[in-house]
N, C-alpha and C positions, 0 to 999 in steps of 0.2 A: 043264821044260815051260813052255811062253810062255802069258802069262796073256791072254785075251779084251782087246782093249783095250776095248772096247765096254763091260765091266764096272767100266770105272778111273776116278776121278773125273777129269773131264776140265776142270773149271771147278774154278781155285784156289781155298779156303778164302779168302782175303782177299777176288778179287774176288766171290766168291758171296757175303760178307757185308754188303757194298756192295752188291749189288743187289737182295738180299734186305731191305734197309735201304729204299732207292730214294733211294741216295746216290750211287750212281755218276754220276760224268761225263759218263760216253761207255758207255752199256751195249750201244750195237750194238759193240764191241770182242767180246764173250762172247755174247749171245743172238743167236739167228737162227743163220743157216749161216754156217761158214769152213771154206774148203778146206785143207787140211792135209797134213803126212804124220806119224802116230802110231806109233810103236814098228815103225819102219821098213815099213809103208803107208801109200800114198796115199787120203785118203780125206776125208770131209768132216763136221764134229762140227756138231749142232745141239742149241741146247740153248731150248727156250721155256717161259716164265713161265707157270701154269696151276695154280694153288696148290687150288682146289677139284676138280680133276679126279681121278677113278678112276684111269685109264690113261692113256696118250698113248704114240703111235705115229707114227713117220715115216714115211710113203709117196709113192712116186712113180715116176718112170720106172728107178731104178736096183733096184726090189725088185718088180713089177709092181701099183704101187699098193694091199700087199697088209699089213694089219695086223698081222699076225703076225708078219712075219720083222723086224722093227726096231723092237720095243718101247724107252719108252726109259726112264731110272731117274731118281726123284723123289728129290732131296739134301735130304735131313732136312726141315729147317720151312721152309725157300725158298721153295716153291711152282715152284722150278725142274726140268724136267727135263732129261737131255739121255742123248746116244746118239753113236757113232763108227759111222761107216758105212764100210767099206772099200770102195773101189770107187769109190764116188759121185761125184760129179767136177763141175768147173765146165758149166754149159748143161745141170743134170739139173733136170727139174720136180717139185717135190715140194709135200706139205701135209703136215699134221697131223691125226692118227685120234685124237680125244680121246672119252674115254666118260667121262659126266659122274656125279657123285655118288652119284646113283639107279644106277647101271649102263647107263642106255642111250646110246647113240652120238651123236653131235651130224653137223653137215652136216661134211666136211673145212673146215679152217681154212687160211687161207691166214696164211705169219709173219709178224709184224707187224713184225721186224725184217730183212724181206728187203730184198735192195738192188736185188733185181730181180722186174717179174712179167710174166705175159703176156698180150697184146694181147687186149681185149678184144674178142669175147662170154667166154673164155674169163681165168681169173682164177687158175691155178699160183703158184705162186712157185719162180723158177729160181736155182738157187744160183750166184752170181755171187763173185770176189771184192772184196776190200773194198779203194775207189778209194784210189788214193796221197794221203798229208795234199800241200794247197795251200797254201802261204802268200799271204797277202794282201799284192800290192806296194805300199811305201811309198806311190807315187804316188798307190795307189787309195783309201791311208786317210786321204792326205791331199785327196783332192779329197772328198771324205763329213763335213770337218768343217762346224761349222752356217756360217762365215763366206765358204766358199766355193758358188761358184754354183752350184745343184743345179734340171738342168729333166727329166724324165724321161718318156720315151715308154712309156709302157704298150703293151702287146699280148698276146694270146693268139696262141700263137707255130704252133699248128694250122691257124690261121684269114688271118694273115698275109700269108703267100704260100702255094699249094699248087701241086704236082708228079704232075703227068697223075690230074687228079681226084682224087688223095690228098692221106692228112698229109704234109707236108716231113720232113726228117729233120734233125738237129742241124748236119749238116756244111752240106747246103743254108742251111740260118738262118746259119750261121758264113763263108758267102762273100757272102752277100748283103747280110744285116739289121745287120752292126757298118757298112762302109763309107754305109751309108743314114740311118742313124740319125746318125753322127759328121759327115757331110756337112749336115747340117740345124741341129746346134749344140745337139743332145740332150749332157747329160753322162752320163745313166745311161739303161738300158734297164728295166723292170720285168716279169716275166714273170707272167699269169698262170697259176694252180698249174700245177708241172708234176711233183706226185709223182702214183703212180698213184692211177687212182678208175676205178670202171666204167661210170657211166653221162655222156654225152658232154656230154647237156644243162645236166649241170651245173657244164661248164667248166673242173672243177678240183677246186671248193669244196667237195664233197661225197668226199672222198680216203678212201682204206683204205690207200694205201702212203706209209707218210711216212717211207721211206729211199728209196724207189724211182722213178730218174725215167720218167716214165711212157711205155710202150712204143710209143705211137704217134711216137714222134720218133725210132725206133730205139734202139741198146744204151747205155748207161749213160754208159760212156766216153766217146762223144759232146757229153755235157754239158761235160765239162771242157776239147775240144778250142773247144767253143760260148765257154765263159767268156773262154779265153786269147785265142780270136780279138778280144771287145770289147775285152776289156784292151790287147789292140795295138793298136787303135784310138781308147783313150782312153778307153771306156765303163767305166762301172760298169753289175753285174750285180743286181738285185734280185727275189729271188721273194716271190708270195704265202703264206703259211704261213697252216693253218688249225689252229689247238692248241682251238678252241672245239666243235667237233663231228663226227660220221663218221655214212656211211651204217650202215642196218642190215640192210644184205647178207648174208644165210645166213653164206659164207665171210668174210665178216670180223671184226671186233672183237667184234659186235655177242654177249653170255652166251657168251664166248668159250672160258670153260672148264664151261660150263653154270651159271653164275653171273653176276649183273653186274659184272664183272671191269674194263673200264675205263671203264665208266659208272655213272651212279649209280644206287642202286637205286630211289629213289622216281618216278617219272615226274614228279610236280611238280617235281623237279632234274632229273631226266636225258632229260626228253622235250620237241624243241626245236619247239614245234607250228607256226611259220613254215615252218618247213623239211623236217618229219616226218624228221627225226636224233637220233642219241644226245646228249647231253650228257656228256663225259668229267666223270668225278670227279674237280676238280679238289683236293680237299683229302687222296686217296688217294697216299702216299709214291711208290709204285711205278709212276701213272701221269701223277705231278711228273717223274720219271727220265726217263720214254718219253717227253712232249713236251719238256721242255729237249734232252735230249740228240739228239732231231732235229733241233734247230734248231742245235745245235753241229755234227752231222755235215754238213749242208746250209755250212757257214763254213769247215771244217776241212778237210771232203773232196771238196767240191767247187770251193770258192775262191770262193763267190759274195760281193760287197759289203754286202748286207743283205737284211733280212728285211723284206716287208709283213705285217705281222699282221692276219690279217683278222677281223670281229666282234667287234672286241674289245668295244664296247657289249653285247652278250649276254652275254661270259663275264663284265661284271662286275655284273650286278643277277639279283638271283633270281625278279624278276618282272617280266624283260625280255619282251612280248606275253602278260604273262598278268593273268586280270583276278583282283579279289581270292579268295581260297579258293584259286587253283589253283600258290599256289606257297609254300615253306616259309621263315619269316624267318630269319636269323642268329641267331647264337649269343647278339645283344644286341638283336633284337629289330628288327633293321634291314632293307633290301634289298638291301643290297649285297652281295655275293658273297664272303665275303673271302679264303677257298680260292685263288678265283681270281686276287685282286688280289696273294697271295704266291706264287702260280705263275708271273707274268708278271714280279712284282720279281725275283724267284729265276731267271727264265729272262733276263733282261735283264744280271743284276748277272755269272752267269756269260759269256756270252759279250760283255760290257766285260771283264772278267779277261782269258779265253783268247784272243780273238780282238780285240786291237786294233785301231780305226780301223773296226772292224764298226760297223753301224747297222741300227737297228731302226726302223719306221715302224709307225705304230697307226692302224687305221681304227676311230675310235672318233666317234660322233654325237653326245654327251652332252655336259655340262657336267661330269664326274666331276675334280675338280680334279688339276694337277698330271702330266698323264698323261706328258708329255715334261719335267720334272723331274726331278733322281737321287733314287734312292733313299736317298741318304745323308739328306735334304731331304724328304723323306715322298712322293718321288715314285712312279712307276709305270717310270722306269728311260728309258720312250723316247726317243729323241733326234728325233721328229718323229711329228704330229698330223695326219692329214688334216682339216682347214677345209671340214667340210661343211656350217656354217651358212653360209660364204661362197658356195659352191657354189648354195646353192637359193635362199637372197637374190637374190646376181646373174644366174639364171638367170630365176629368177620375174623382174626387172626387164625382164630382155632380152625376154621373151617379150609384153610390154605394146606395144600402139604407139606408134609418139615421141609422139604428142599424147598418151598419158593416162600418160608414164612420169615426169611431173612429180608425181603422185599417187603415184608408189612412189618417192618421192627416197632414201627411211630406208634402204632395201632396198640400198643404195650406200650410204652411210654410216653403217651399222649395225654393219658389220663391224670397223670401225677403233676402236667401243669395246672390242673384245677381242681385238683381231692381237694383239698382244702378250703374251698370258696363256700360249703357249703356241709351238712352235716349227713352224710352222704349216707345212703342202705344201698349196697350192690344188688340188684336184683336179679335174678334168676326166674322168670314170675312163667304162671300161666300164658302170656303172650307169646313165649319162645316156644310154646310147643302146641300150638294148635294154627290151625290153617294152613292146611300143605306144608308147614314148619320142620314138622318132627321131631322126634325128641333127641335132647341134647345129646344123646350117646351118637345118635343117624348124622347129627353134625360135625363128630370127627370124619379124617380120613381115615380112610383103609389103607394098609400093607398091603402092595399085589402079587408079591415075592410067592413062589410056591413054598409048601412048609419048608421042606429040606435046605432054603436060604435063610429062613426064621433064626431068632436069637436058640441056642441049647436050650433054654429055661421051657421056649415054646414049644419045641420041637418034645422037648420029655410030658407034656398034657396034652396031647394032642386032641383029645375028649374034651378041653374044658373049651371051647370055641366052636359056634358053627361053621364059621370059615378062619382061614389062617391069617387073616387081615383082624380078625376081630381082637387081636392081641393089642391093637396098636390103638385101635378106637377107645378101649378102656384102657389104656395107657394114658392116654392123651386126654381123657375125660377126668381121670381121678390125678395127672399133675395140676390141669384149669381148675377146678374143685382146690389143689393146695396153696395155689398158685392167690383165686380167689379169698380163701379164707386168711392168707397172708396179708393180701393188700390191705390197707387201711379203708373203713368203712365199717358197715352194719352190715351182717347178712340176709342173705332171705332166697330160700332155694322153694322150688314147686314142689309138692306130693309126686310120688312115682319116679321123682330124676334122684334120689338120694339110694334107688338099688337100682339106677340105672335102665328104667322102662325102654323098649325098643321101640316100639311106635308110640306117635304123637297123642295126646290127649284125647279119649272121647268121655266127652260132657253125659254119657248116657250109660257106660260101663263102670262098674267100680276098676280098680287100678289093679293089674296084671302080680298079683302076691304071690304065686305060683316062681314066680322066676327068681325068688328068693332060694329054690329049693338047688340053682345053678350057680355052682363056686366065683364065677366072673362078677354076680350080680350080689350077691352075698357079700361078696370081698366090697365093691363100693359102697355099700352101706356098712361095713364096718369102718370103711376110709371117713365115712361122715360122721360118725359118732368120737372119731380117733380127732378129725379136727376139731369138731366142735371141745371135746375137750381140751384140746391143747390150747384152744382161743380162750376159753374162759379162765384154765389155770395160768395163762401168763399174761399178768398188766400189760406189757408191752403191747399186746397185741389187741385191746379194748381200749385203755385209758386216753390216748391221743388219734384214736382215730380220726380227726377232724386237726389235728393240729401239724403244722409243717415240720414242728420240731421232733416229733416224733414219727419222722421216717427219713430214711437217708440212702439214696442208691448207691451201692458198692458198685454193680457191674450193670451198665444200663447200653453200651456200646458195642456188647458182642455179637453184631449183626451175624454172621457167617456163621454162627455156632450156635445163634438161638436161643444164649444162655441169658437172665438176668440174674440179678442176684441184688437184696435190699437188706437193711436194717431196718427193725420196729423197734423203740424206748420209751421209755419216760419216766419219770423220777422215781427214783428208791425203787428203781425194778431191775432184774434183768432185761438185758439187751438178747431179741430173738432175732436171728440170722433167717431170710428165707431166699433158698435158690433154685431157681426153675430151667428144665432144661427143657427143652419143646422140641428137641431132633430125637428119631431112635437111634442116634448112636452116643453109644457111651462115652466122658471123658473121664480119662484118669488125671491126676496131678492136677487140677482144674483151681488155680491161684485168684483169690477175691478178697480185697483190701480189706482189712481189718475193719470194723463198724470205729466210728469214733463214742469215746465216752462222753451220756450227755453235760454231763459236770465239768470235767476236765477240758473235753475237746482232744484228748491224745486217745490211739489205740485202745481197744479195750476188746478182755476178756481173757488177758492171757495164755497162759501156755497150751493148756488144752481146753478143749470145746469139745463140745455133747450131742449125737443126733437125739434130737427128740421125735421126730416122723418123717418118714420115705413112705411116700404114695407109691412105689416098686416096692415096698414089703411083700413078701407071701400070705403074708394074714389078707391083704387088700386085694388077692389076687393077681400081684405082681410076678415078674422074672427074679427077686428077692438077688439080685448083680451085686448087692454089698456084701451078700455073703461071704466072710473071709477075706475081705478085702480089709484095706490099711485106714484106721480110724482119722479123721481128721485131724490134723496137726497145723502150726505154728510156724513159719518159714521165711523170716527176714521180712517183718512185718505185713506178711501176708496169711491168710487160711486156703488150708491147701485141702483139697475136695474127691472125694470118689463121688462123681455124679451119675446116677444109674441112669440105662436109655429113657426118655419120656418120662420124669418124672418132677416133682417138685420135695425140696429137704426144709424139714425144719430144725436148726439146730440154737445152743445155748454151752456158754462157758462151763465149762467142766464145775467147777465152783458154783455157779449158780444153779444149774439140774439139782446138783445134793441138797441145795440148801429149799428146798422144796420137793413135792412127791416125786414119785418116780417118771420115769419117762415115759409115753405110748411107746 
């Protein structure tokens, strides 16, 4: 007589004590659905974590969502159960019939290790199987290390481009968005979140599926033919990852087994009042397992380059927006979180192990030391920092008019007491332009001068502007643009601000491509494409980002004029000169100490020096003020300058240009 297989333990003794532990690895390998064939049928084993629950039952389209016919069996002290369903098959919608403690029934749960769900209003989870392991090619692990040049184009990939009033799909993104993005001289692309969430508004950030990519880009597989296309194209892939908090949508996480199961149970921990979300417990074994081991799956099975961690600021203080009374100290009496700071070490140090050449990015606000440190070294494991004090410094700066931006000079030079503390990506992110924000170009000033006071150059296009002020706004947007890609750091600019979008972000339109067909806007995205090359063709400008030896302020003092002026180096490279002028008024004869050599320590670059980019070029849609003017020369130990209005120079010793390609 053949035994039920439905009655057989279907999850090994080994691995169930591994995840009963919340030591496994890789625990979507055994929880959640895989389709199978057991004791000769076809059929699909699911087995989900629910340690305080009465019952649990699987239902869905292969049982007519009916509790009874597929109860499933609880293995000893687990808190695991699971079930063999004959029949079941890949593309069946199923949940979870859990009845809680007390006895009574909770809402269907959707699995939290599904790899698939569906389109929302509707929130199933459909048994898919589990994507093929990726490996990560050489190339891509080596273009992710910190010495090489990293500028990375953010997008939310819904919003991007769409297709007849709708979401795009993966394949669409995969013909379009690698060739666009590689053409421009992006090395990596950034996606925001794309595991599932239900509600649209929030982007991503608010996720219930974090094996699952999310159904509005189509099926799963998609993603990976998405990955391989950038790869061919030289890109690197990086998603947003949110291990800090979940909705609390009836079907998801939210007393998932009628308990607070992967949240914590006090509100003053687990209730995020910014956001009205859970707070995962992060010092719970079993819900250390469920966020590492999605960050491994997301590395492993779908090939992506690295991970943005997003909030990391919240997950590490326990009184991250709260005022005093409303939140619980540490173990020692502290604020810091420290659950969380071993969750992020723990999730970082594994996938440095499994997943070489991987890279982890932390969007973290604080001063919390060490964040992009190894943990070998007391650190937090990341290999890079978003620089969002540089961010709101040099934004606040930009947003002043040139006459009173000599009163925020710190605001530019403030930053460079701490580049170095830290392995730094400038960001330029979705943040700065949505919520009453506006987009970066709305955050310069305007000129209010009528035309006839404008510079000659404006006054001869009078057509290329809506108003006569707007010369000044894309002045002042593509010098911070050369200004930015100068400083020392990683880059990462948003979709829609690299040709200059006039209004802020809507999450619901694709991005305004039209206005590529107007010279002003056209011109900044050739300014973007101009930087990004000129960042990758010179070491100086990659190789020490992170290092204090390679960078050195020539002119950091010129409050009244606006002007800075730095060296970028590092070994056996050229020395690149970058000087920003932030007024609209032109200087001529504009004298800036020699950079030093870093070998030597004396002057360096001799006799003559090379422009390599002027963000006032006419290709960029510039007043092109150099025109015919007197090339930079060599004057008693000084470099003597034609500085165009509003703009930012990149230049290189006459001898080093030749001894590489040509100049932008």
């Amino acid at each position: 007589m053949s035994v039920d297989a439905s009655l057989i333990d279907l999850l090994p003794e080994d691995e169930l004590r591994l995840l009963a532990a919340g030591d496994h690895l890789r625990p979507w390998l055994w929880l959640g659905a895989h389709p199978l064939q057991w004791q000769g049928r076809d059929g699909v084993r699911f087995a989900v974590w629910a340690p305080a629950a009465q019952r649990v039952s699987v239902v869905g389209s292969f049982n007519d969502w009916d509790a009874e016919r597929h109860p499933m069996r609880l293995r000893g002290d687990a808190g695991i159960w699971e079930v063999f369903v004959p029949h079941a098959a890949i593309g069946d919608f199923y949940k979870f019939a859990v009845i809680d403690a007390q006895g009574q029934p909770l809402p269907l749960k959707a699995d939290p290790y599904a790899f698939r769900g569906e389109l929302r209003p509707d929130n199933a989870s459909i048994v898919a199987g589990l994507p093929p392991p990726v490996t990560l090619p050489p190339a891509r692990a080596k273009a992710n290390r910190r010495e090489a040049p990293l500028s990375i184009y953010e997008l939310h990939p819904t919003s991007w481009r769409r297709e007849d009033d709708g979401f795009p799909d993966w394949d669409l993104l995969a013909r379009e968005l690698p060739p666009y993005a590689a053409a421009l001289g992006f090395t990596h692309v950034e996606l925001l979140p794309v595991t599932e969430y239900p509600f649209d508004p929030s982007w991503g950030y608010q996720t219930l599926g974090l094996h699952a990519p999310t159904a509005r880009l189509g099926p799963p597989e998609g993603l990976q033919r998405f990955v391989a296309a950038c790869h061919a194209a030289g890109l690197g892939v990086l998603l947003d990852f949110v291990p800090a908090h979940f909705p609390e949508d009836p079907h998801g996480l939210a007393r998932f087994d009628g308990s607070p199961l992967y949240e914590y149970a006090d509100p003053r921990e687990g209730w995020h009042q910014d956001w009205h979300t859970l707070i995962y417990d992060f010092g719970k074994p079993q819900v250390r397992q469920f966020l590492c081991g999605a960050a491994l799956f997301w590395a492993e099975r779908h090939g992506v380059d690295g991970l943005r961690v997003d909030a990391v600021a919240s997950m590490l203080y326990r009184d991250y927006s709260r005022q005093p009374g409303e939140w619980i100290p540490n173990v020692h009496g502290g604020r810091e979180n420290l659950e969380a700071v071993a969750l992020l070490r723990h999730m970082n140090e594994i996938l440095g192990r499994e997943v070489p050449g991987f890279i982890t990015i932390a969007e973290e606000s604080t001063a919390f030391p060490l964040v992009s440190a190894p943990t070998s070294s007391g650190g937090l494991g990341f290999h890079y920092k978003w620089n969002l004090g540089w961010m709101n410094d040099s934004l606040h700066y930009m947003r002043e008019l040139p006459i009173f931006r000599q009163w925020h000079h710190d605001k530019i030079t403030f930053g460079l007491v701490y580049a170095f503390n830290e392995n730094f990506v400038l960001p330029l992110s979705h943040d700065e332009v949505v919520h009453a924000k506006g987009a970066l170009i709305a955050k310069m000033p305007a000129d209010d001068r009528p035309l006839a006071e404008m510079p000659l150059a404006v006054q001869a296009q009078p057509d290329r502007w809506d108003t006569p002020g707007d010369w000044q706004r894309f002045a002042s947007l593509r010098a911070y643009y050369g200004f930015m890609w100068g400083h020392p750091g990683k880059k990462l600019l948003f979709m829609g601000q690299e040709f200059a979008q006039t209004q802020e972000w809507d999450f619901e339109s694709a991005l305004p491509w039209a206005l590529l067909e107007r010279p002003a806007h056209a011109g900044v995205q050739r300014l973007v494409e101009a930087l990004n090359a000129v960042y990758r063709r010179w070491p100086a400008l990659h190789r020490q980002e992170a290092e204090p030896s390679g960078f050195e302020w020539l002119q950091d003092r010129d409050r009244e004029q606006s002007v800075f002026a730095f060296a970028r180096s590092c070994p056996e490279a050229a020395t690149v000169v970058v000087v920003s002028n932030f007024t609209p008024v032109a200087r001529e004869n504009y004298h800036v100490p020699l950079p030093c050599d870093p070998a030597s320590g004396s002057p360096s670059g001799g006799a003559g020096w090379q422009l390599l980019l002027d963000t006032d070029a006419e290709a960029f849609g510039g007043t092109d003020w150099m025109q015919g003017r007197p090339e930079p020369r060599v004057e008693h130990g000084a470099l003597v300058l034609q500085l165009p209005p509003m703009s930012t120079l990149f230049l290189v010793a006459a001898a080093d240009a030749a001894s590489t390609d040509s100049p932008v």
